[in-house]
N, CA, C and O atoms as a DFTB+ gen file, in Angstrom:
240 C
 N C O
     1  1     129.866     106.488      52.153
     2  2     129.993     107.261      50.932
     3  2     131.412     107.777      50.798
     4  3     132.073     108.104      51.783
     5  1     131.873     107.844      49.527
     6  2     133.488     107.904      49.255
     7  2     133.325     109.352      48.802
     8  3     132.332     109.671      48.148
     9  1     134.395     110.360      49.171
    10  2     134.347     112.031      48.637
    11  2     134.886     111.835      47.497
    12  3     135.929     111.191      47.379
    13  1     134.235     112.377      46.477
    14  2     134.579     113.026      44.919
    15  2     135.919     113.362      44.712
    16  3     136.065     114.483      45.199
    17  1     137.076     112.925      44.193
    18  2     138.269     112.989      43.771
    19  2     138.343     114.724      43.213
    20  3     137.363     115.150      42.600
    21  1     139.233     115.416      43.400
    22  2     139.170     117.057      42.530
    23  2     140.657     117.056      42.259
    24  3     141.438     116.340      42.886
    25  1     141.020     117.903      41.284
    26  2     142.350     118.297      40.904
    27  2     142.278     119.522      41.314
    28  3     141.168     119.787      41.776
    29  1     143.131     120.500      41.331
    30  2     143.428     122.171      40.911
    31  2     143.562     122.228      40.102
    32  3     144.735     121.869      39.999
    33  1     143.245     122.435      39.235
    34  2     144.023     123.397      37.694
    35  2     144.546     124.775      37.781
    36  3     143.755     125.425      38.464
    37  1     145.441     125.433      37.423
    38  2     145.668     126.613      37.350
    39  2     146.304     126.812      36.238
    40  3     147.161     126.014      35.860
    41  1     146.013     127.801      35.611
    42  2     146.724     128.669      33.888
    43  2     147.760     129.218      34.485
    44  3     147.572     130.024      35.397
    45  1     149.557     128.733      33.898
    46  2     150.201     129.282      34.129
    47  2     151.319     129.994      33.238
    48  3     152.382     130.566      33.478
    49  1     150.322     129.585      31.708
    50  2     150.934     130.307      30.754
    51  2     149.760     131.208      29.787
    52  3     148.640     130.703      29.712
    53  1     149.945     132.180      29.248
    54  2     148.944     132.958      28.436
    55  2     148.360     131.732      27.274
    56  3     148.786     130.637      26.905
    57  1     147.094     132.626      26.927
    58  2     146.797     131.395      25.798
    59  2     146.763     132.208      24.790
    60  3     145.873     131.790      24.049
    61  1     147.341     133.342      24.253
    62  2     147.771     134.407      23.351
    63  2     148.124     133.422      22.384
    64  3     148.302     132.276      22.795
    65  1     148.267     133.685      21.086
    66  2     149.033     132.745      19.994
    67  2     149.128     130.829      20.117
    68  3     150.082     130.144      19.747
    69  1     147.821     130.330      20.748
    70  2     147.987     129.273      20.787
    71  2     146.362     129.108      19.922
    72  3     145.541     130.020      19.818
    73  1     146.152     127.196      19.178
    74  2     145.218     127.769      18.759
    75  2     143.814     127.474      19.490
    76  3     143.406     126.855      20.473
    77  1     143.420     128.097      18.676
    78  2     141.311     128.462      18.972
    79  2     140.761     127.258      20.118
    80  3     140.031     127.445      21.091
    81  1     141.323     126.089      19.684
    82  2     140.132     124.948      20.093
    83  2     141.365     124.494      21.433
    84  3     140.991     123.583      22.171
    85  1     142.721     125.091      21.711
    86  2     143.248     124.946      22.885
    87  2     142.703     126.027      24.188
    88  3     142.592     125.852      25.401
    89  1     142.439     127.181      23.307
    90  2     141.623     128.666      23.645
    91  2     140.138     127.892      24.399
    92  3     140.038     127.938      25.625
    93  1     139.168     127.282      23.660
    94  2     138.135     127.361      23.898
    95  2     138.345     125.888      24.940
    96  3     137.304     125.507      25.475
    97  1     139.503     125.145      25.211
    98  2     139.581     124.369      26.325
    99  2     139.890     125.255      26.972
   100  3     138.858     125.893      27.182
   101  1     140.533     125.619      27.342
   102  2     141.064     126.031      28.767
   103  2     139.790     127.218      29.259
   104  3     139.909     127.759      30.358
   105  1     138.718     127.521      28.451
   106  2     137.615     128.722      28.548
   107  2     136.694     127.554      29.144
   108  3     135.873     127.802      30.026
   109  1     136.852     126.407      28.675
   110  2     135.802     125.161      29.289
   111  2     136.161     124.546      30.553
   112  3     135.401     123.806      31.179
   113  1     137.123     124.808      30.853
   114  2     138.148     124.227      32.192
   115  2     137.589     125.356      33.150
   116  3     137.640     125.146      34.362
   117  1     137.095     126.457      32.709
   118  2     136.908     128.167      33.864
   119  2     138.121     128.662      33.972
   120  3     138.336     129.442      34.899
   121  1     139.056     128.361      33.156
   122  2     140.195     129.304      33.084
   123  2     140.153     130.623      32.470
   124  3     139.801     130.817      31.307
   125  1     140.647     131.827      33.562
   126  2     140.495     133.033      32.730
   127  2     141.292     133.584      32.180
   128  3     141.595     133.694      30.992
   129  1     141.911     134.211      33.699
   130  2     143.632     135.063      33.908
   131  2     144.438     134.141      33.931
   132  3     144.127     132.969      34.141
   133  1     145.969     134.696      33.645
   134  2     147.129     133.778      34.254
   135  2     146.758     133.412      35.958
   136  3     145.999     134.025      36.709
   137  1     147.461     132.382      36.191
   138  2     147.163     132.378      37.729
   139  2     145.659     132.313      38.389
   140  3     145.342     132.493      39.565
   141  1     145.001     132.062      37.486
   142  2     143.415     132.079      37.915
   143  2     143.255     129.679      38.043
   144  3     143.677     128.729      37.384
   145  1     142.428     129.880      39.260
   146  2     142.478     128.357      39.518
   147  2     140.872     127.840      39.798
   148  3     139.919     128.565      40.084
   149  1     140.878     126.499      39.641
   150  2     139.532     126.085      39.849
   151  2     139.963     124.576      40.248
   152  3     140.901     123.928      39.785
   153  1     138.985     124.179      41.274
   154  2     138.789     122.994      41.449
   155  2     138.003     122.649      40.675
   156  3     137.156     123.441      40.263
   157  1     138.074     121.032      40.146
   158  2     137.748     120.378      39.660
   159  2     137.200     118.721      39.440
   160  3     138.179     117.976      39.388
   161  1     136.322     118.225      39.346
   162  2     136.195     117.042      39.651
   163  2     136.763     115.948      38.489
   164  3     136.724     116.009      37.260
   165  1     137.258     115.013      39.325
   166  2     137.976     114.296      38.294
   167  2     137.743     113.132      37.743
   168  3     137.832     111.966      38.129
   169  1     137.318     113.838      36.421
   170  2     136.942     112.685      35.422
   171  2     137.568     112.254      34.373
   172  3     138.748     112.580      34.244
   173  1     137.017     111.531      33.504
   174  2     137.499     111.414      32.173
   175  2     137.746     112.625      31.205
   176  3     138.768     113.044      30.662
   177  1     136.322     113.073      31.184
   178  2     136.505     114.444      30.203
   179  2     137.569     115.742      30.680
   180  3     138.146     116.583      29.990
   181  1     137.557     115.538      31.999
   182  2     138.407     116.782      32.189
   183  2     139.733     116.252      32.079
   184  3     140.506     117.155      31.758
   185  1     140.275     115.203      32.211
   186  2     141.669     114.652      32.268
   187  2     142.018     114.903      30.962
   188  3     142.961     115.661      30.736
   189  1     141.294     114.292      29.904
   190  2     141.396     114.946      28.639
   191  2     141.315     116.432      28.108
   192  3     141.828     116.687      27.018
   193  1     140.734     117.351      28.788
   194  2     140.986     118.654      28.781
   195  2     141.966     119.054      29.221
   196  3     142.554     119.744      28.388
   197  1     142.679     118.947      30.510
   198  2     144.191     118.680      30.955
   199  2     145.360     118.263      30.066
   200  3     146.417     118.849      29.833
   201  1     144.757     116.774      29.513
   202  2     145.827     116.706      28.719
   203  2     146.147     117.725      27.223
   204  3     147.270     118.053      26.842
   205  1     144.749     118.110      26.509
   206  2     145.160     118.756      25.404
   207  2     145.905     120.309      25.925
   208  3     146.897     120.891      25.488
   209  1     145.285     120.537      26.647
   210  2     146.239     121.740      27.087
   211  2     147.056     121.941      27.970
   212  3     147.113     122.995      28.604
   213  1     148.222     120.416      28.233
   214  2     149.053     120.415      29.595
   215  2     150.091     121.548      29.906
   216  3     150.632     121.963      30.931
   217  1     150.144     121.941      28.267
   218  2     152.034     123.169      28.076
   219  2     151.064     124.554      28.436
   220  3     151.595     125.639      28.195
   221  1     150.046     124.560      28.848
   222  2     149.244     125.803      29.913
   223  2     149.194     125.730      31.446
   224  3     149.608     126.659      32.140
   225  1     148.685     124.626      31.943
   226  2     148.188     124.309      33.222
   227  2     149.354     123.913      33.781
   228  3     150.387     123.650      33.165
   229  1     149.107     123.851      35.499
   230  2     149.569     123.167      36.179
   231  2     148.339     122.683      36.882
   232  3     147.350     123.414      36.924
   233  1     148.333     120.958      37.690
   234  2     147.505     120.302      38.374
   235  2     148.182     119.789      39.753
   236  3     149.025     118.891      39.744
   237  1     147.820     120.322      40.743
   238  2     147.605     120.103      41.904
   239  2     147.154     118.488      42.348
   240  3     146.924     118.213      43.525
């Protein structure tokens, strides 16, 4: 059996003044605080969540 691929994500910019549906990604990612991180398994859908909100995150 092969182990599940994960990224880090971490918010390393506010999501203050950005809009709604970049807001409600990064709220779907478990991003809270600045500096708040989550592992993640890596798929399609989340790579695409990554990508719409890359000028927030950093990935590990």
């Amino acid at each position: 059996m092969s182990e599940k691929k994960t990224l880090t994500v971490t918010l390393v910019k506010s999501v203050a003044g950005t809009r709604q549906t970049h807001r409600d990604t990064v709220r779907g990612l478990g991003l809270r605080k600045i500096n708040s991180s989550r592992v993640l398994e890596d798929t399609p859908a989340v790579r695409g969540m990554i990508n719409k909100v890359s000028y927030l995150v950093k990935v590990l």
